[in-house]
C-alpha positions in Angstrom: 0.0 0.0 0.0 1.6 3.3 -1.2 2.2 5.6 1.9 -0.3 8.1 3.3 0.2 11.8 1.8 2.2 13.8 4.1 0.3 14.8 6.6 0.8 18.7 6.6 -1.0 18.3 3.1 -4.0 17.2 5.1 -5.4 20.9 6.3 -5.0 22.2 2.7 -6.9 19.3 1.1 -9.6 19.2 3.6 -9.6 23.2 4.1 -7.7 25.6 2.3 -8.7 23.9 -0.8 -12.6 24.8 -0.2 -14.5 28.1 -1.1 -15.7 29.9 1.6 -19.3 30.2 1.5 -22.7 32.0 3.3 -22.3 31.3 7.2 -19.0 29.4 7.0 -15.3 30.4 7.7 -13.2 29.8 5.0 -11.9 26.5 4.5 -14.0 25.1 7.0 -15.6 22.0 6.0 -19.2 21.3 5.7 -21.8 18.5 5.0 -20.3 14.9 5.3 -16.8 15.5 5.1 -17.3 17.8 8.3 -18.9 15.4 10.1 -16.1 12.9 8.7 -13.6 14.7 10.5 -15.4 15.5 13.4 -16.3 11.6 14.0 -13.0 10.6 12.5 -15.1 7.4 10.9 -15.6 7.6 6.8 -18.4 5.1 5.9 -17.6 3.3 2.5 -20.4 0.8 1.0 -18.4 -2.2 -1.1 -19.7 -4.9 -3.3 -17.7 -7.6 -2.3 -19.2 -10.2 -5.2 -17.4 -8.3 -7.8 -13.7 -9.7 -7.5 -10.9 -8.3 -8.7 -12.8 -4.9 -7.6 -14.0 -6.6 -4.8 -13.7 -9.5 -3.2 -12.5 -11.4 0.3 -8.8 -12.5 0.3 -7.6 -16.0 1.8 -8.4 -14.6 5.3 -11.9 -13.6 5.4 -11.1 -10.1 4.7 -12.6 -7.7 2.3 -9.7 -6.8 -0.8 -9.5 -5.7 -4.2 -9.3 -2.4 -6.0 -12.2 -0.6 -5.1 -11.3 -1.7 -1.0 -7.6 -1.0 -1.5 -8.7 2.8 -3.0 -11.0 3.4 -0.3 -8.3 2.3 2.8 -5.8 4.5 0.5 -8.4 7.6 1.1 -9.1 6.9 4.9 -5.4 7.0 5.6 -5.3 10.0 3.7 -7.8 11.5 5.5 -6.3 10.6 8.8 -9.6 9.2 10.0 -10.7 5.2 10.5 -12.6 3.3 7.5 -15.8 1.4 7.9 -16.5 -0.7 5.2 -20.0 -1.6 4.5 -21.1 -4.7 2.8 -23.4 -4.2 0.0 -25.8 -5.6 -2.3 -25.8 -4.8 -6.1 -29.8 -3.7 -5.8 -28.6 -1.7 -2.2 -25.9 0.1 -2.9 -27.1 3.9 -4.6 -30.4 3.4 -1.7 -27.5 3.5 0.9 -26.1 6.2 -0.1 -29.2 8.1 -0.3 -30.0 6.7 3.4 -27.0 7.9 4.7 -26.1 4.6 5.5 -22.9 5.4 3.8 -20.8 8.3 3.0 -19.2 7.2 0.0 -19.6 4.1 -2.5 -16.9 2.3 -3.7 -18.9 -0.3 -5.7 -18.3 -0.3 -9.3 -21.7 2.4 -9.9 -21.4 3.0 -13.4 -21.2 6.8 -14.8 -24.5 6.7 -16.5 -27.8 9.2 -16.7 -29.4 7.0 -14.9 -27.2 7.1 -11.9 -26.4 10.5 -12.6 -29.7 11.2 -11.6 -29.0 10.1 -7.7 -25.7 10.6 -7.2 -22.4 12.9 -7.8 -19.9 11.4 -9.4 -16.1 11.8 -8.6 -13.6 11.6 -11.5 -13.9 8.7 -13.3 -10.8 6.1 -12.1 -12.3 2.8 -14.1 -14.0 1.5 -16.9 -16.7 -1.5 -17.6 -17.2 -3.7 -20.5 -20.9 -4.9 -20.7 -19.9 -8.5 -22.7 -22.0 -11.7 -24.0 -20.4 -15.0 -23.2 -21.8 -18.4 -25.4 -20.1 -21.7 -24.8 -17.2 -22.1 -26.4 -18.8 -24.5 -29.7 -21.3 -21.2 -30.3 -21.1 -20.3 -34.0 -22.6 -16.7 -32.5 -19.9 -13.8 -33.1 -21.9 -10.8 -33.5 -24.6 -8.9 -32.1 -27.3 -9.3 -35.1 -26.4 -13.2 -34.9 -28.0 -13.5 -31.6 -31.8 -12.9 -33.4 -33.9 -15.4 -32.6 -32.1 -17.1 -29.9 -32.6 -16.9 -26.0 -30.2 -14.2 -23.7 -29.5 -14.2 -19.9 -29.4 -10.8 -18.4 -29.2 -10.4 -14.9 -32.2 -8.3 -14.0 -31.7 -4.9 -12.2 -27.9 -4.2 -13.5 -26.5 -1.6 -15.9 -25.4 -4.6 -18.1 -29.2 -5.7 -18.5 -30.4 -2.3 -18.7 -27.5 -1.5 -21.9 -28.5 -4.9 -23.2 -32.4 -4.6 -23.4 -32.0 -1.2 -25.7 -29.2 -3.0 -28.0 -30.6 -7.0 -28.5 -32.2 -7.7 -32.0 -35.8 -7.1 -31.3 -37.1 -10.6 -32.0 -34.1 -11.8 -29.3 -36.1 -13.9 -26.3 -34.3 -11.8 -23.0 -34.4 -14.0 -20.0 -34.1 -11.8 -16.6 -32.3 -13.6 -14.1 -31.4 -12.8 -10.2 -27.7 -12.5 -10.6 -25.0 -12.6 -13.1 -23.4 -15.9 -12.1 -26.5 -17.3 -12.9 -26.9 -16.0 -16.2 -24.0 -17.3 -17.1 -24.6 -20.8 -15.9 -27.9 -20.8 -17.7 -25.4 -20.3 -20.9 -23.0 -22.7 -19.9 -25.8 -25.1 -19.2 -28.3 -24.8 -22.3 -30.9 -22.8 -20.7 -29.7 -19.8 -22.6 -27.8 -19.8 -26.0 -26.0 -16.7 -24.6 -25.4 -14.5 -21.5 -25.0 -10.9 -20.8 -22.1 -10.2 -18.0 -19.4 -8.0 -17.6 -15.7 -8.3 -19.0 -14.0 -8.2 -15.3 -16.5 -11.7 -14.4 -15.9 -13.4 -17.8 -12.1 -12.8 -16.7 -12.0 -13.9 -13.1 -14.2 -16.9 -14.2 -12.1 -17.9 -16.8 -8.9 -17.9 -14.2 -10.9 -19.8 -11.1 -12.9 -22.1 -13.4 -11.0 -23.3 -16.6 -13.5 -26.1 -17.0 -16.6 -23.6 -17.1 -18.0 -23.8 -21.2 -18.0 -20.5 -21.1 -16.2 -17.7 -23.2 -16.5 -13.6 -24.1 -17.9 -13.4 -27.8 -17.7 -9.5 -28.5 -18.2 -6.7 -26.0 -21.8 -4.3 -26.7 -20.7 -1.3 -24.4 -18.2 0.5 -22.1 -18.8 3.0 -18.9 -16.8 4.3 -16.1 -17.2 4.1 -12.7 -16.2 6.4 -10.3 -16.7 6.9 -6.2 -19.9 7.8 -5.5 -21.4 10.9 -3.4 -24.6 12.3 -2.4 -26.0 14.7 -4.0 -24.8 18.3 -2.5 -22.3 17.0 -0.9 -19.5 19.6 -2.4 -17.1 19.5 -0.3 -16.6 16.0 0.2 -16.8 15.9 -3.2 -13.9 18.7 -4.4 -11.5 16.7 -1.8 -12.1 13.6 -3.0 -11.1 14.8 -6.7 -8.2 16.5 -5.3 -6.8 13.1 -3.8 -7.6 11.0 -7.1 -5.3 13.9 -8.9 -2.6 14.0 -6.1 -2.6 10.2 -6.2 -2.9 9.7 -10.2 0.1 11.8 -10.0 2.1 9.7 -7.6 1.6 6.6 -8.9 -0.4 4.8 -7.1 -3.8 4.3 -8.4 -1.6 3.0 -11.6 -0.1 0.7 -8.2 -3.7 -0.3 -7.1 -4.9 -1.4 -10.7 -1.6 -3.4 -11.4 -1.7 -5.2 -8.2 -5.7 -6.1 -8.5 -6.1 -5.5 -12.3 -2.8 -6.6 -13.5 -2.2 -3.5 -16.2 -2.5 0.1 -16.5 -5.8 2.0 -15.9 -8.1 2.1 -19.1 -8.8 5.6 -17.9 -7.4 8.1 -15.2 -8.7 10.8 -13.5 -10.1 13.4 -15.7 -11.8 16.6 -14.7 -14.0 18.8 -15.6 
């Protein structure tokens, strides 16, 4: 784990960096990253069923990329991290619960989303793929007309699917990805909607699996998450993806987890 920014960069990320506005000292924080500092406990909601991203390591513990970039902005934040385990269907309700502070949970950069949340800087990007068995003569998109697709129901891969599949194309919701792609593997579908970073892992942990990518239909980013409003929490967190983008060591998180160089680095706006 790279080092934690010196601290006596702390007070000008977390205050001289911020605008002074109506009722507030200068660089005096406000909304959640106030109270942040003044509990010293930043909340993060995970999705641990999405390794490399993340997962649990041989211990029990929660890892990957998304885990390793969150511990990376609690230490630079001086305060402790509580990770929060959720769902795929739980994680933007969280935030808008304030259950959590901040996802780090793979939410896609979409209108959709944009619509509940604030986005940080993009730091990722997904690949919405269909997987066939391996003997599948399908290679296209206009060859899967006709035939019978898995998507799992209530994720951005379904939802970029539905508005893409040949319109005579039989879409078969399911509860979860892994299940999607077992009803391809299996017969039940003649082809599976999933994401790149699944097809991947699956394809390392279980070589036997009939399964392979045929041709990818879309990309997003994904970016920490934020409520709406939430300014100041959100200018600091942009200001530690550039100061660590510059150092290094987001390119360090995404070798160690992702095993190349980040398909896209902070950008802003």
């Amino acid at each position: 784990m790279p080092p934690a920014l010196p601290r006596r960069l702390l007070p000008a990320l977390a205050t001289g960096l911020l605008l002074p506005r109506p009722g507030h000292a200068a660089g005096e924080a406000t909304g959640t990253l106030g109270r942040v500092f003044r509990t010293g406990i930043l909340r993060v909601g995970v999705w641990l069923e999405a390794p490399p991203w993340g997962t649990y390591d041989h211990d029990g513990t929660p890892d990957g990329a998304e885990v390793a970039l969150a511990r990376l902005l609690a230490r630079d934040l001086g305060v402790r991290l509580r990770l929060q385990r959720l769902a795929v269907r739980d994680r933007i309700p969280a935030l808008e619960e304030d259950r959590v502070d901040i996802l780090a949970a793979l939410v896609p950069v979409v209108p959709t989303t944009r619509r509940h949340v604030a986005f940080a800087s993009p730091h990722g990007e997904l690949s919405v793929t269909v997987a066939t068995t391996r003997r599948s003569p399908v290679r296209s998109l206009a060859e899967l007309a006709g035939l019978r697709v898995a998507l799992p129901d209530n994720t951005f891969a379904a939802e970029e699917a539905r508005t893409l599949l040949p319109p005579d194309t039989t879409q078969l919701l399911l509860p979860d990805l892994i299940g999607c792609i077992d009803a391809a593997a299996h017969g039940r579908a003649d082809a599976a909607v999933s994401y790149g970073w699944l097809l991947r892992d699956l394809s390392l942990s279980r070589p036997d699996l009939d399964i392979e990518p045929r041709f990818t239909l879309t990309h997003a980013h994904h970016a920490l998450a934020m409520r709406l409003g939430d300014g100041d929490l959100l200018r600091f967190v942009n200001t530690f993806l550039f100061l660590r983008g510059a150092d290094g060591s987001l390119a360090e998180i995404h070798e160690r987890y992702l095993r190349g160089t980040p398909e896209v680095g902070p950008v802003f706006r």
